[in-house]
C-alpha positions as CSV (number, residue, x, y, z in Angstrom):
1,X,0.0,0.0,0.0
2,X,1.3,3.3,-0.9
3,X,2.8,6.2,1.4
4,X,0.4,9.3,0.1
5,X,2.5,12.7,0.7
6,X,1.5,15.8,-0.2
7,X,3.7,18.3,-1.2
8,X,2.1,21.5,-0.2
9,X,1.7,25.4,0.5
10,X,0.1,27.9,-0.5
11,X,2.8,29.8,-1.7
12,X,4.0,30.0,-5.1
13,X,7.6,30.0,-5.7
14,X,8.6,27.3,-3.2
15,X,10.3,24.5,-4.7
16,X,7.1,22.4,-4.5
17,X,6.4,21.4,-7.9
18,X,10.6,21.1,-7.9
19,X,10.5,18.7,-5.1
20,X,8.1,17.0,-5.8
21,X,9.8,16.3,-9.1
22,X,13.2,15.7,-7.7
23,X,12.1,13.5,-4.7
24,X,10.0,11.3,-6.7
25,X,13.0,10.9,-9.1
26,X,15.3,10.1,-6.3
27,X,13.0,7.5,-5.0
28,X,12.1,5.9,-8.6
29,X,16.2,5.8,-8.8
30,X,16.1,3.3,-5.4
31,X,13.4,1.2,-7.1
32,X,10.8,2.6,-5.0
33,X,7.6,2.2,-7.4
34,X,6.3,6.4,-7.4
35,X,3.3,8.0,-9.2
36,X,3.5,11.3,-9.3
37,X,0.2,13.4,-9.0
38,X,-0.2,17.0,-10.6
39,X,-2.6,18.5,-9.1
40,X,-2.0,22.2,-10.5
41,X,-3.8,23.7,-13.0
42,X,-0.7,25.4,-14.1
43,X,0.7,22.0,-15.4
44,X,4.0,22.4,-13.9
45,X,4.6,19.1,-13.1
46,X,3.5,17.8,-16.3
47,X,5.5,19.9,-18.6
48,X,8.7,19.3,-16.3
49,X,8.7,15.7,-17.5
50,X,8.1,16.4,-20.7
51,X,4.5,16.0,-21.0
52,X,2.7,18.2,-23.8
53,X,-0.1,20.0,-21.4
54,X,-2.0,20.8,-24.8
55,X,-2.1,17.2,-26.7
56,X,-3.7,15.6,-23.3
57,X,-7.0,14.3,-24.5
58,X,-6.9,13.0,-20.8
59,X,-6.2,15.0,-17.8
60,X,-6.7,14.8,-13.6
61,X,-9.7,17.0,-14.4
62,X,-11.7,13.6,-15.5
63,X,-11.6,12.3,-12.5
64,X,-13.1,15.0,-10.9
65,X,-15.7,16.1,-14.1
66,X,-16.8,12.2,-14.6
67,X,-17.4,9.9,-11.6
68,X,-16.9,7.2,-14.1
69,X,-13.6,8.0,-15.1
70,X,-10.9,6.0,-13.6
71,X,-7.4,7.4,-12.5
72,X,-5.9,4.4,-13.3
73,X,-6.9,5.5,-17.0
74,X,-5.0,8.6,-17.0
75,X,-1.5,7.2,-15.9
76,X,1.3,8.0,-17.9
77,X,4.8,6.2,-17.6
78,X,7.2,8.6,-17.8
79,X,11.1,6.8,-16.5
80,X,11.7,3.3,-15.0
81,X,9.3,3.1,-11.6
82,X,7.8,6.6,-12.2
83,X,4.4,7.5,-13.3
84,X,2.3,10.6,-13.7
85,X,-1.5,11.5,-13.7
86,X,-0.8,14.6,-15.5
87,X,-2.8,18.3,-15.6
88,X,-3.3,21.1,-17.4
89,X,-5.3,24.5,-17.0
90,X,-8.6,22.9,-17.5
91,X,-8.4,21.7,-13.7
92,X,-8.9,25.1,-12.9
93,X,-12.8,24.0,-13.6
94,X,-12.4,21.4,-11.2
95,X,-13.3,23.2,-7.5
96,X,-16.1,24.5,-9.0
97,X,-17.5,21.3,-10.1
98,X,-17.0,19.9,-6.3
99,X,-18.2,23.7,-4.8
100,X,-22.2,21.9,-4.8
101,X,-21.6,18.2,-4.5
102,X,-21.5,16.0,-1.0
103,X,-18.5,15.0,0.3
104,X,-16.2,17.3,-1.7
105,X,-13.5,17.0,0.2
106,X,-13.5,13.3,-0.4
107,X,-13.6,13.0,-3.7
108,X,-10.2,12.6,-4.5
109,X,-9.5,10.0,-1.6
110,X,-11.9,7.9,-3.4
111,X,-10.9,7.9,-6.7
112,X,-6.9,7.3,-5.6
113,X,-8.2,4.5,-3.6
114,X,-8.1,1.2,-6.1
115,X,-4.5,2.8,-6.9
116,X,-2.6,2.6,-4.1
117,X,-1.9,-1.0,-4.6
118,X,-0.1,-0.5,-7.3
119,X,2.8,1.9,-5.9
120,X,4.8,2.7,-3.0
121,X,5.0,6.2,-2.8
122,X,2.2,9.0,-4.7
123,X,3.5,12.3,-4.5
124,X,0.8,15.4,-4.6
125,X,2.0,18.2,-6.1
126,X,-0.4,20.7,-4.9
127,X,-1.4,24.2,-5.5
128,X,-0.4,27.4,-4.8
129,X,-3.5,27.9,-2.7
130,X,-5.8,26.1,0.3
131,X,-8.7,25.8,-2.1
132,X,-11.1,22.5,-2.5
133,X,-8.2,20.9,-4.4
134,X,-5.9,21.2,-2.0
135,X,-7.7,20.5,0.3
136,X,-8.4,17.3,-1.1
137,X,-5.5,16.6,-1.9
138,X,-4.5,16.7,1.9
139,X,-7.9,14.8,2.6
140,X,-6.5,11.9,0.9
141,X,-2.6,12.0,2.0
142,X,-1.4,9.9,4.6
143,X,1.6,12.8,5.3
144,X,2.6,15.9,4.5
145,X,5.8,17.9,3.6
146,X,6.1,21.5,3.4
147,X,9.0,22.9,1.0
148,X,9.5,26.5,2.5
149,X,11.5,29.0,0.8
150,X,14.1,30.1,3.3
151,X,13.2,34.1,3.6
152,X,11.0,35.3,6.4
153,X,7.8,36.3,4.7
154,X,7.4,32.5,3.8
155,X,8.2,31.1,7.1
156,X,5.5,33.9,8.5
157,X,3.1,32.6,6.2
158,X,3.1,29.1,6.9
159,X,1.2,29.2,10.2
160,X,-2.1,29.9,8.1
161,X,-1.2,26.3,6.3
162,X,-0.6,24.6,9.5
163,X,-3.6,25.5,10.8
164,X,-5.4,24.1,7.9
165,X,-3.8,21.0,8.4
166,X,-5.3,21.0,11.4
167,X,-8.8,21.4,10.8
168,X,-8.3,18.5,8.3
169,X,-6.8,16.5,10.7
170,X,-9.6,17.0,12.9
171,X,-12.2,17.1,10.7
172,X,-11.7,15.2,7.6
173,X,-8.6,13.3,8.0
174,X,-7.5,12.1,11.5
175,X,-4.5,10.0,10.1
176,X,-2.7,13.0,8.6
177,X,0.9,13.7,9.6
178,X,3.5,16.8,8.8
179,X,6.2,14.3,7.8
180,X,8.8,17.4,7.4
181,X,9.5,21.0,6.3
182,X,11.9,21.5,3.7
183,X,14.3,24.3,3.6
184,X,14.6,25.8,-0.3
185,X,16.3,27.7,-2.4
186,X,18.5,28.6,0.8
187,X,21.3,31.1,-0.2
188,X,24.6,30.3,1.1
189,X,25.8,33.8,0.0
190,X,23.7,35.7,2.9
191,X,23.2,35.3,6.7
192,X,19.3,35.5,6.4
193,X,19.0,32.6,4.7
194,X,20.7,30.7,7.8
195,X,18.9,33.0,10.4
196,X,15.3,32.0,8.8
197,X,16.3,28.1,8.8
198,X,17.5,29.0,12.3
199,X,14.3,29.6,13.6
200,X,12.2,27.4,11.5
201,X,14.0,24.8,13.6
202,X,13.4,26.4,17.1
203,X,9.6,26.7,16.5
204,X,9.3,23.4,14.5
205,X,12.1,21.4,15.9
206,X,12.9,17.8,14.5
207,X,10.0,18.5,12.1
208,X,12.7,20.4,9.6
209,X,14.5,18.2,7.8
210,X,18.3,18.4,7.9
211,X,18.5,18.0,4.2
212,X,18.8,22.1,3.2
213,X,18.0,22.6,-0.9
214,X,20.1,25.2,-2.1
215,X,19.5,28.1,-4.6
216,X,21.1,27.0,-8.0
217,X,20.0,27.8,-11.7
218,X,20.5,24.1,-12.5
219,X,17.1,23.5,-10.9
220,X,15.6,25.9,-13.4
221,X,17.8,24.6,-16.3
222,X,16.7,20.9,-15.5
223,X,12.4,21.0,-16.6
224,X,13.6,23.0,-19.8
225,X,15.1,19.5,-21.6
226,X,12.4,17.4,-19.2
227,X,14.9,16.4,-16.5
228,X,15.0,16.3,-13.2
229,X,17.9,17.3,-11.5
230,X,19.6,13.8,-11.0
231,X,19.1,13.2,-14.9
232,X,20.5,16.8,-15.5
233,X,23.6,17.1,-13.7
234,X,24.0,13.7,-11.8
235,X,26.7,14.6,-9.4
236,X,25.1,18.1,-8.6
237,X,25.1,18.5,-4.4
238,X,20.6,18.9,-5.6
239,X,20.7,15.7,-7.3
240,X,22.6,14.3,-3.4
241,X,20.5,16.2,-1.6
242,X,17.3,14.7,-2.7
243,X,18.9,11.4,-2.6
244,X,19.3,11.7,0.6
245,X,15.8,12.8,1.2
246,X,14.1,9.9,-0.4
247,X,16.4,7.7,1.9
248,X,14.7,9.4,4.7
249,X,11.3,9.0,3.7
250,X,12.7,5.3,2.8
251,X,13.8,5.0,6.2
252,X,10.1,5.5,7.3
253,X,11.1,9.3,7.8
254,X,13.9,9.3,10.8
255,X,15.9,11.8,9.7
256,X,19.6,11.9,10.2
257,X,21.4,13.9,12.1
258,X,23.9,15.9,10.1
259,X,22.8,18.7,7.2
260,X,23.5,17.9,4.2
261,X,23.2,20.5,1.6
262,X,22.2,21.2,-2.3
263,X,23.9,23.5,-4.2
């Protein structure tokens, strides 16, 4: 049975859709049998691995516009033990098609449900927002990780997120957990950078992982040819650093106990 994680916040400019990307790489490279969900109407994901967003006859938006459709149906191999269900900009349509029906927040739990057989990890990459699909998305996730940007406005802004998790822990979702927060695009060329990670760690403690992503244009270079950053530049300290998270989340999420960086 698959390990559902969300990758979420619901601020843009993160490192979610890159993490998501990356970490799903790094754990399709150890054999670990990944599907990789984009569920963001901008497509990110999608067109990362190379994935035309415009030839898709199919999309996630079935799912959630046809109760019939089947998410196994839209599954799209896209490396050796990684999948996609890819998106496009027509899942914008797809919180107002839940807005009037029952159990909204549930709909996407169901429909992943017959699929987690099938893989050991699904990855969400979610939204830039705490709308309906997001908040499905976290409805049907088992954990949660939470790339933040190492500059103080998006630390500040994550209590707003955590207290959604909350309410959809309490009210929706009792099993979810905040497997980790991920430090991004941290710039070793200021002090801020280390001062925000800094405190991340004394509010959130053992909750931030120790694996630190670092700012580099290689993770902006890499989606361009449809790589992720292990294919692009296989010894890059990004490509070790998300190695070294999927052996965490391998590891059942203990994580260790020295940083290790990402240039």
């Amino acid at each position: 049975m698959a390990r559902v994680i969300a990758i979420a916040n619901q601020k843009g400019g993160v490192g979610k859709t890159t993490s998501t990307l990356n970490i799903g790489a790094a754990l399709a490279e150890r054999h670990q049998r990944t599907l990789l969900v984009d569920m963001d109407p901008q497509g990110a994901l999608t067109a990362s691995l190379g994935v035309s967003t415009y030839d898709l006859e199919a999309t996630l938006y079935s799912v959630f516009a046809n109760p019939h459709s089947l998410l196994s149906d839209l599954i799209v191999p896209v490396r050796p033990c990684l999948d996609l269900v890819p998106a496009n900009v027509d899942l914008a349509a797809a919180e107002l098609n839940l807005s009037n029906r029952s159990g909204r927040e549930f709909f996407f739990k169901y429909a992943l449900a017959p699929t987690r057989e099938r893989y050991d990890f699904i990855l969400i990459d979610c939204q830039p927002s705490l709308g309906l699909l997001t908040v499905n998305a976290l409805t049907a996730a088992d954990e949660v990780i939470i790339p933040v940007q190492c500059q103080f406005l998006s630390l500040r802004g994550m209590r707003m997120l955590l207290d959604t998790i909350e309410k959809i822990r309490v009210r929706l979702n009792p099993s979810l957990e905040l497997t980790g927060i991920l430090g991004t695009m941290y710039n070793t060329g200021t002090i801020h950078s280390q001062e925000v990670l800094e405190e991340a760690r004394k509010i959130f403690g053992a909750k931030v992982f120790n694996v630190v992503i670092k700012e580099s244009v290689r993770f902006a270079e890499a989606p361009v040819v449809h790589k992720s950053i292990l294919e692009y530049e296989s010894r890059h300290d990004g490509a070790a650093a998300y190695r070294r998270l999927a052996e965490v989340l391998t590891q059942d999420g203990q994580k260790e106990s020295q940083p290790q960086g990402a240039g």
